[in-house]
N, C-alpha and C positions, 0 to 999 in steps of 0.2 A: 346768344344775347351779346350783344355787344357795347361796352361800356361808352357812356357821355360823361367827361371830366371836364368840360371848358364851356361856356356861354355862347361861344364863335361854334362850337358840335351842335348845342341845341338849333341855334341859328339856321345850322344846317340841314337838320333832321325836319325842321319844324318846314321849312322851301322844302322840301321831298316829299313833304307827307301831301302837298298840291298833285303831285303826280300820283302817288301810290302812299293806302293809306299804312298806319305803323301802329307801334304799342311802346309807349316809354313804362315802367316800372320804377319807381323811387321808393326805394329799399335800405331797411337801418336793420345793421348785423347786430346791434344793440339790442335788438326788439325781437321777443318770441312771435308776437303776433306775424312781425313782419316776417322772421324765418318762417310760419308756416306758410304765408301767400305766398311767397318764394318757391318753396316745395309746389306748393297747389300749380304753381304759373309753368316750373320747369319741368311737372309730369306733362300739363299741358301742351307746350312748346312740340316735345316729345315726340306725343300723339300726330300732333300736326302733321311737324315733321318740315320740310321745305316747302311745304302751302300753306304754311304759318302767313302773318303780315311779318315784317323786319322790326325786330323787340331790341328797345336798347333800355341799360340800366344803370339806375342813378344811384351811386350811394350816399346817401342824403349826411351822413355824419363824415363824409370825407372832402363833399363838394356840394357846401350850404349853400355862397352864392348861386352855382347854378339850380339849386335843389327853388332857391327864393324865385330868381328868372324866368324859371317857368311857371311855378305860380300867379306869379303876376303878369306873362305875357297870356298863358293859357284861362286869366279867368275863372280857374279854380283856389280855391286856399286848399296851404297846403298840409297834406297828410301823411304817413308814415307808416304804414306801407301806402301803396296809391297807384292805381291802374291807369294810364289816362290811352285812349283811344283817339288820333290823330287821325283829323281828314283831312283835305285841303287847308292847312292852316287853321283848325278850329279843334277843338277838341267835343268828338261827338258822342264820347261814352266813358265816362270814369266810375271808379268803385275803390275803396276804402276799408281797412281791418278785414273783419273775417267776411265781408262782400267779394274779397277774393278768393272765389273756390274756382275749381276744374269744373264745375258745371257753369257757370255763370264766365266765366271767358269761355268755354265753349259755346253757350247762348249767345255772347255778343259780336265775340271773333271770328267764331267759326262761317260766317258768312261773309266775310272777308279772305276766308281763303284761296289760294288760286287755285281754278278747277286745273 
């Protein structure tokens, strides 16, 4: 996973995700809920392995503005923990608290990965 700390990161990830789709994660070390999707996301990751999509993560209690920017660019309100699936600039699958398990990004991601 690789960390987004700056609004100009999102910016960037958000132009990439036109090309090849991705997974942002917005994650509060504060929050049990959130440590468990965390766990659920990085056995997942795991599994994948490198036919994963390209995951990056937000931590929402370090870097609110950009935690707000997305929000508001992707059309979602925002949540804590929060799965958002990027396609071409649109966000075409998100999930929230305990919505994130290892089966259910495997149902949604798992068809995004490279054969």
């Amino acid at each position: 996973m690789t960390s987004l700390n700056t609004v100009q990161q999102w910016n960037e990830v958000l132009s990439a995700s036109r090309v090849k789709p991705l997974l942002v994660f917005k994650h509060s070390s504060r929050c049990s809920v959130s440590t468990g999707a965390y766990d659920e996301l990085t056995a997942w990751l795991e599994d994948a392995g490198e036919l994963s999509p390209p995951c990056f993560l937000v931590e929402v209690v370090d870097h609110q503005e950009l935690s707000r920017a997305i929000a508001e660019q992707a059309g979602i309100k925002h949540e804590s923990p929060q799965a958002l699936l990027i396609e071409n600039g649109m966000v075409s699958w998100h999930a929230s608290h305990w919505g994130i398990t290892y089966s259910t990004l495997d149902d949604h991601l798992g068809n995004h990965c490279e054969k």
